[in-house]
N, C-alpha and C positions, 0 to 999 in steps of 0.2 A: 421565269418566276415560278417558284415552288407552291404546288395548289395541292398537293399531299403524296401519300407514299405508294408508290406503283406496288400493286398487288401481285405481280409478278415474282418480282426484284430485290422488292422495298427499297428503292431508289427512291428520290426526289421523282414527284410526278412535274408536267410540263405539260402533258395533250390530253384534257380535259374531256372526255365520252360528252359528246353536242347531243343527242338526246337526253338522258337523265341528270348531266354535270353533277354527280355525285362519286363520279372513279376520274381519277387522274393515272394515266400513263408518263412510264419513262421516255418511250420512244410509239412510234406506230406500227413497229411489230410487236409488240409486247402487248396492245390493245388488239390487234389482229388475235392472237394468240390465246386473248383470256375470253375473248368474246364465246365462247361455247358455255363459258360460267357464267358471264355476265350478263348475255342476254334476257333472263328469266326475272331478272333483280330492275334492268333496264327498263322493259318496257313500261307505260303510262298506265296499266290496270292491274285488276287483281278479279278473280274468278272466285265468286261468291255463291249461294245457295240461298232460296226460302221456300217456302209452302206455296209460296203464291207466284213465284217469278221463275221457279226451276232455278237452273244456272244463270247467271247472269254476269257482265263485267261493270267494275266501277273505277274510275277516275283514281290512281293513289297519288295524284302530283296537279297542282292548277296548268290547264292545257290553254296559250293561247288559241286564238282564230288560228284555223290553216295548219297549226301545228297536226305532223305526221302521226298516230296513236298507232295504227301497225301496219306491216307488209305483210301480205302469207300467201302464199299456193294452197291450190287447192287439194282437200283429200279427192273429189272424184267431180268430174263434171259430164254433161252429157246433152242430147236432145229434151226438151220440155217433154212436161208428161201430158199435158193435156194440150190435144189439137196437131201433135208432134207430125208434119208432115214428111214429100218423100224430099230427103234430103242426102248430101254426100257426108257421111260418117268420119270423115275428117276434119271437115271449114263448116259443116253446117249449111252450106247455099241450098237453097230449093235448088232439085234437080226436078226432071220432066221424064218419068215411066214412060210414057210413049214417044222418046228420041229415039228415032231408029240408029242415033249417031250414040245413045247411054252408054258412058261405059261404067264396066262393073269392078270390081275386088279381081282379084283374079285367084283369092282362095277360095272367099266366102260367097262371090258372086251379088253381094248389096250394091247396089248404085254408089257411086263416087264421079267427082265433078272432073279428075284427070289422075293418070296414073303416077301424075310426081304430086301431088299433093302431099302436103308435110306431115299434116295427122294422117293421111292412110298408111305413109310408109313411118312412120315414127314408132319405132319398139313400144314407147310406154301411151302411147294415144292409140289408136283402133289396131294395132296387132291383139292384144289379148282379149277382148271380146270374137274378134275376127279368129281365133284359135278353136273356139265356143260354136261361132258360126256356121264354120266350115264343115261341123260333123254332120248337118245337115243341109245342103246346098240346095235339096229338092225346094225347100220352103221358102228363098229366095226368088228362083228360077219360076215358080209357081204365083210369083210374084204376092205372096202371103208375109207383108213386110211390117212388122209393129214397129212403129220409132217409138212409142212409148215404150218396149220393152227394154231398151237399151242402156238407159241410163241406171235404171237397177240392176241389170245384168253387171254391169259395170262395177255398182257397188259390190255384188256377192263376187266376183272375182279380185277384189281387194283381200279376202281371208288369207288369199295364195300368193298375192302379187306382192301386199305390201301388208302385214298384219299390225305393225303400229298404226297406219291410220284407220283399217277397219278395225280397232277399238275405240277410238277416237270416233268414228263413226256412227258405235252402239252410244256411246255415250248421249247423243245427240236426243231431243225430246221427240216422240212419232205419235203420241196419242192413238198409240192405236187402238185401245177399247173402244173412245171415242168412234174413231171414222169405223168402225165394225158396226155401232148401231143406226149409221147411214146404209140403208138399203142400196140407193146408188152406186155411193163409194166404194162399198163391199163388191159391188158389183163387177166395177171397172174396176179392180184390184184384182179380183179373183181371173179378169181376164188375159191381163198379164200373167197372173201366176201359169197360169196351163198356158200360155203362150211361152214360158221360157223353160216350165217343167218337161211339157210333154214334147215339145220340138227340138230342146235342146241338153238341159241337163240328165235328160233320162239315159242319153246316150253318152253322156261321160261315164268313167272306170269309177268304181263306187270308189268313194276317200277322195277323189278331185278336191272337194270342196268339202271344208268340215261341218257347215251347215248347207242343207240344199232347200230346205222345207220351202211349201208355202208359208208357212207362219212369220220367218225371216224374212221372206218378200213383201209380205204385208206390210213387218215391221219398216224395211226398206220405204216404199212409198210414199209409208206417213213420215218419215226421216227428211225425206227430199221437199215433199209438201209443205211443211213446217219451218224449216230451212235453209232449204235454198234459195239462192238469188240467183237474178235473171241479169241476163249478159246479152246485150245488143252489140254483135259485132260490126255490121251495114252491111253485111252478107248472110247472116242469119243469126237464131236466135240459139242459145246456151244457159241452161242452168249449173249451179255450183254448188257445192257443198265447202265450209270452213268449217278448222278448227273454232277458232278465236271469234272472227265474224257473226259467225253465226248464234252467239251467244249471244247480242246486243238485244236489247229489250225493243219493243217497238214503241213508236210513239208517233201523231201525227205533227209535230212541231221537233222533228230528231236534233239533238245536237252535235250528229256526226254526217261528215256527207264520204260516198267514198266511186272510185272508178275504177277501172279495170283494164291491165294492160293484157293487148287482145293478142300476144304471141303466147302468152302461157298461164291468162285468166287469172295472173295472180291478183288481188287485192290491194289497194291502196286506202287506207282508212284517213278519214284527216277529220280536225275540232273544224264543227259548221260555225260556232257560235263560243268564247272563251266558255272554258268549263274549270267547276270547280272538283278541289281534291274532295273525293265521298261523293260527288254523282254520277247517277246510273248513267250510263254509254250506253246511247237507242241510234238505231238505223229506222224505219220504215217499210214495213211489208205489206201495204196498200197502195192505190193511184194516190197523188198529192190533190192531184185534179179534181177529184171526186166528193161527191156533198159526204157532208157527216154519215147519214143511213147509209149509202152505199159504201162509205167503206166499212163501217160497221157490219153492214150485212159481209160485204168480202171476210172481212176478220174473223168474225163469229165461223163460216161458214169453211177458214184454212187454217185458222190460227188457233181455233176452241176459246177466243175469249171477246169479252165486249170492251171497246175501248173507253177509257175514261178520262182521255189527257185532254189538257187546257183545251182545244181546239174544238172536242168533241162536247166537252159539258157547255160550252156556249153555244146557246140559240144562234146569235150571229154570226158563229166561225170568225171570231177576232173583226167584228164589225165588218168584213167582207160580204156577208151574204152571199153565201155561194147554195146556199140551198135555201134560200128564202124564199116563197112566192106573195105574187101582190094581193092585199086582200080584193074580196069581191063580195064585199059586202058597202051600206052608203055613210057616210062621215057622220057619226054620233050628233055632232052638233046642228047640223044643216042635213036633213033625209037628202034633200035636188040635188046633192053633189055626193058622189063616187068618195069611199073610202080613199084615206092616203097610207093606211098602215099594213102592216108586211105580216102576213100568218108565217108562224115560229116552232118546229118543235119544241115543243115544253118542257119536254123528260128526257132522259136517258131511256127508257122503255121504248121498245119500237113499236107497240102496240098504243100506246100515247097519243091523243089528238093533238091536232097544231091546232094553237089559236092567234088569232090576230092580233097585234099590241097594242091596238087603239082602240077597235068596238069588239062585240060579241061573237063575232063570227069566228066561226072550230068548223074544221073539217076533221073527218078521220084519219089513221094512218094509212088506212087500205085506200081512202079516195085521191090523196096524196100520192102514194105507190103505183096505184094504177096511170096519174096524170102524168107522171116525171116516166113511168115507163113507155108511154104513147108518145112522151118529145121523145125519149130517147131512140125508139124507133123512126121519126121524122126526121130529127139532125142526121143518125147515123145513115140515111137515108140518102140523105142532103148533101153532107160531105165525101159520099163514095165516089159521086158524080158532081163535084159544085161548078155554079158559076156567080158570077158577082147577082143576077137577077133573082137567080133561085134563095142564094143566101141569105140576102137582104129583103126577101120577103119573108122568110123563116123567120128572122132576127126580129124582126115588125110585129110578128104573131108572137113571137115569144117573150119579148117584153111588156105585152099584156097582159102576162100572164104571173111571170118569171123577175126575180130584182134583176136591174141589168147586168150585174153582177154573179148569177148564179151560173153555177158549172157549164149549162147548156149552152148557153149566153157566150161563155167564153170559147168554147172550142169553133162556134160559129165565128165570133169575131179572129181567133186564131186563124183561119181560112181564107177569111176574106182581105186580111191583112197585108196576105201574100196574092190574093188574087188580082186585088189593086195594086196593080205595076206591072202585070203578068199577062192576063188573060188578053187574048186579040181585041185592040177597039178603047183597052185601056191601060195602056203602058206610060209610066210616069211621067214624062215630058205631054201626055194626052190627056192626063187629069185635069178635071176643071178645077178651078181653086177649092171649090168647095167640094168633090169628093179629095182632091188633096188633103182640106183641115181635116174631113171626116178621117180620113185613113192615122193620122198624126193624134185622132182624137182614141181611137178604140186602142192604138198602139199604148200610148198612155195609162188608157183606162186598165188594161192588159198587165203593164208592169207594178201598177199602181194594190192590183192582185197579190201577185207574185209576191213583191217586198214583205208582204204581209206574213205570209203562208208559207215563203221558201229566204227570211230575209236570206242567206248568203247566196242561192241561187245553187245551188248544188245541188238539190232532186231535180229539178227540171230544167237544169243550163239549155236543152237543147230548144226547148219551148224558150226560155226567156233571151236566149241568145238573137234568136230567129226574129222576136218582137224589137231587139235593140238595134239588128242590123237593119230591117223593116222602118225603124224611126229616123233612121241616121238617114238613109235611103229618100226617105219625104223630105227632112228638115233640108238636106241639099238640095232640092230638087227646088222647093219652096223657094230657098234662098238664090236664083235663078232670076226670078219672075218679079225681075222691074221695079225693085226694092229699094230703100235705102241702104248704105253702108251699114249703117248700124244696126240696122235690121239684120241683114247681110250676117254680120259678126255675132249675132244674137244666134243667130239658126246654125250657122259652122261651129258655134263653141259648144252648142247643146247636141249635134251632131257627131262630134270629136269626144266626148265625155260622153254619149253612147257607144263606143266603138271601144273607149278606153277601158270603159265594164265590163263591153264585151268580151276583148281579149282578157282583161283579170279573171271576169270567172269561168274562163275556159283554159286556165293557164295549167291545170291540171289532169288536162284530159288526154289522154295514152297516143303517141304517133300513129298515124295512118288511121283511127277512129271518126266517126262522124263529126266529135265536139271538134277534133282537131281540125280537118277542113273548112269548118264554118269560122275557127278562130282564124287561120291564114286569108278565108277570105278578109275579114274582120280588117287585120292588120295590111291588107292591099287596100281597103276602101282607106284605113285613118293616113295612110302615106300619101292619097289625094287632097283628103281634108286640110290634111296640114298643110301641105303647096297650097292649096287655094286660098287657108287662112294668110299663108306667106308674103303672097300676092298686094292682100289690105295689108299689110305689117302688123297684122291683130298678133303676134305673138311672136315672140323673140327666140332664134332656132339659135 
């Protein structure tokens, strides 16, 4: 059937371009062939400009759910800049400076995890910084190792390696005025610079590199800072730099989610949520996890702005209350009983008092700050080392305090979730019924969150995957314990239909990754469920 005229040819077209359906081909070498023109016309966006947004991408076509919006590689990727431990410069695995077994580069002499590792010996992955390295081997050997200098070294030897993408690269937003009137920042920027001036570049042939400045490097940092994205491989950790990607505006409700195939970190972008032709395409450069202030404070504090989207202008956080505390003050109506309303940031200001929605009671913002910072050193406390006794007393205290629902709240019950079924003394056939309902209750409460704040589940699959596998895990276990049949088929079908989300929202996620392991386990547990439902004839195979 004739769907228009091949722009090759001008034949009758026949194979219809499956992303944009606006070029029809004669044949599929003829779409093979024009794809170097047609790509740019193809893709779902278009790269705009304001005073207020920088560059930014927008929507030119309505994107269902799940639809692909782009693939890219990246211009340069590397070790994180802050915290950047000792690592092997190929895979990124923590390595151990005092293995008397370490072995090294055998130019540059940096730690590496084995001598066939793919990015050590890969021409376009650690050879050309390791070309860099090698002129000074003392600083190595001396064990004087910066990993944060590496990822910008990385970028200023883009001028020579590949000079389309370090233009692509200036292009990028770095605010550097900004981070220069950070004393700090200034600080740790500048320690890199003489870490890669005076150790390394000084001794290349003057013209190596067309820019070598500090100023460049500066500009560099605040490039990567600004953004990059962060790549969790389950071996270590990786920042990135995109073209395209990186253009996405932020927002804490995105309507793009995307992953990362971990051979060659390219990008996979997809619609979280149907979108329309004319809107902005936003990623997320904050924790999802995290109360409003805190990521506001992160934002402010990487990104140079304060956020203003749906999520953050409500007190509630989309009636979640993830930063809500209880008031503590007594019920307007009746002094002898205890307040029932929940103190609220009131303003977008972060100097703003919360007040309570029901009596009079305002705390500060500093006495608020100060109190979420004292849990936060408690939980973090608590989950370095947990146990079901320790947790659940924490959880106890904290909901005195805290909506059950607040960020704290949750990553407590995140722990405990998995500890029930786990920890010696109480593994799932040893639950009493009633830490069983509790474990099935918080799971609930858990995703009950999530829907809210991640509905497609795409920022934080690995948290909501972990809580569905967690519920399916009880609901069988439950379904066990002396029941009726119909009971029975109540608990396997709610079981089965967690497992069945599980694998959907993890259908996306790159082979041999973390998501991908949790979804094959996912798809062994629904291959029992279903036998078991089989067994009652609850369901027709």
């Amino acid at each position: 059937m004739k769907k228009g005229v091949c722009p090759v040819c001008k034949k009758d077209g026949v194979h219809t371009c499956s992303a944009c359906k606006a070029v029809a081909y004669c044949s599929k070498e003829h779409q093979k062939d024009h794809w170097k023109n047609h790509k740019l016309q193809c893709r779902p966006f278009d790269v705009k400009s304001s005073k207020n947004l920088g560059r930014y991408i927008v929507s030119n076509r309505d994107l269902s759910r799940d639809a692909i919006i782009m693939s890219e590689s990246p211009l340069v990727f590397g070790p994180k800049m802050a915290g950047a431990g000792p690592q092997c410069l190929g895979c990124y695995q923590p390595v151990d400076p005092g293995d008397p077994k370490l072995l090294l580069c055998p130019r540059c002499k940096w730690p590496v995890c084995s001598n066939v590792c793919f990015g050590v010996i890969h021409k376009e992955h650690h050879l050309p910084e390791c070309l860099v390295l090698c002129n000074n081997t003392e600083v190595a050997e001396a064990g004087n190792m910066m990993y944060e200098a590496i990822f910008p070294l990385r970028c200023l030897l883009l001028q020579k390696k590949n000079p389309r993408k370090w233009q692509q690269l200036l292009s990028l937003e770095s605010h550097v005025d900004e981070r220069k009137k950070d004393k700090d920042i200034n600080h740790d920027v500048e320690k890199i610079a003489s870490y890669i001036c005076d150790n390394f570049l000084e001794r290349l042939d003057k013209g190596s590199l067309p820019d070598m400045s500090r100023e460049i490097i500066h500009f560099i940092c605040g490039v990567i800072e600004v953004n990059s994205l962060e790549i969790t491989t389950g071996r270590g950790e990786v920042h990135a730099l995109y073209p395209s990607a990186s253009l996405m505006e932020h927002n804490c409700m995105p309507n793009t989610k995307h992953c990362f195939q971990l051979d060659d970190f390219k990008i996979n972008v997809f619609a979280a949520t149907p979108i329309k032709k004319g809107e902005n395409l936003s990623t997320m450069y904050t924790h999802i996890l995290w109360g409003t202030q805190a990521r506001r404070d992160h934002l402010k504090a990487t990104k140079y702005f304060t956020c203003q989207c749906q999520r953050c202008s409500d007190p509630t956080e989309l009636g979640t209350h993830l930063s809500s505390l209880k008031c503590i003050g007594v019920d307007p109506s009746d002094v002898t009983c205890a307040c029932s309303g929940l103190i609220l940031s009131s303003s977008a200001d972060e100097n703003a008092d919360w007040k309570c929605n029901l009596c009079p009671v305002t705390l500060t913002s500093s006495h608020v700050a100060d109190l979420i910072s004292r849990i936060s050193m408690d939980v973090d406390e608590s989950i370095e080392n947990p146990s079901i006794s320790k947790l659940e007393q924490l959880l106890t205290k904290l909901e005195k305090l805290l909506h059950r629902n607040h960020y704290h709240c949750f990553m407590v019950k995140h722990s405990l979730i998995q500890l029930y079924g786990r920890e010696p003394g109480y593994s799932l056939n040893n639950l009493t019924e009633a830490q069983l309902v509790r474990k099935i209750n918080m799971c609930k409460e858990l995703l009950s969150v999530i829907d809210v704040i991640d509905p497609s589940h795409g920022r934080i699959v690995l948290y909501s995957s972990v809580v569905q596998i967690e519920l399916q895990s009880s609901l069988q276990e439950m379904s066990k314990r002396g029941i009726s049949d119909l009971e029975k088929d109540r608990l396997l079908t709610e079981a089965k239909v967690q497992l069945e989300n599980c694998v959907r929202d993890l259908s996306q996620e790159p082979p041999f990754s973390p998501g991908a392991s949790i979804s094959n386990l996912a798809k062994s547990h629904l291959i029992a469920v279903t036998q078991e439902l089989k067994k009652f004839k609850v369901i027709e195979l």
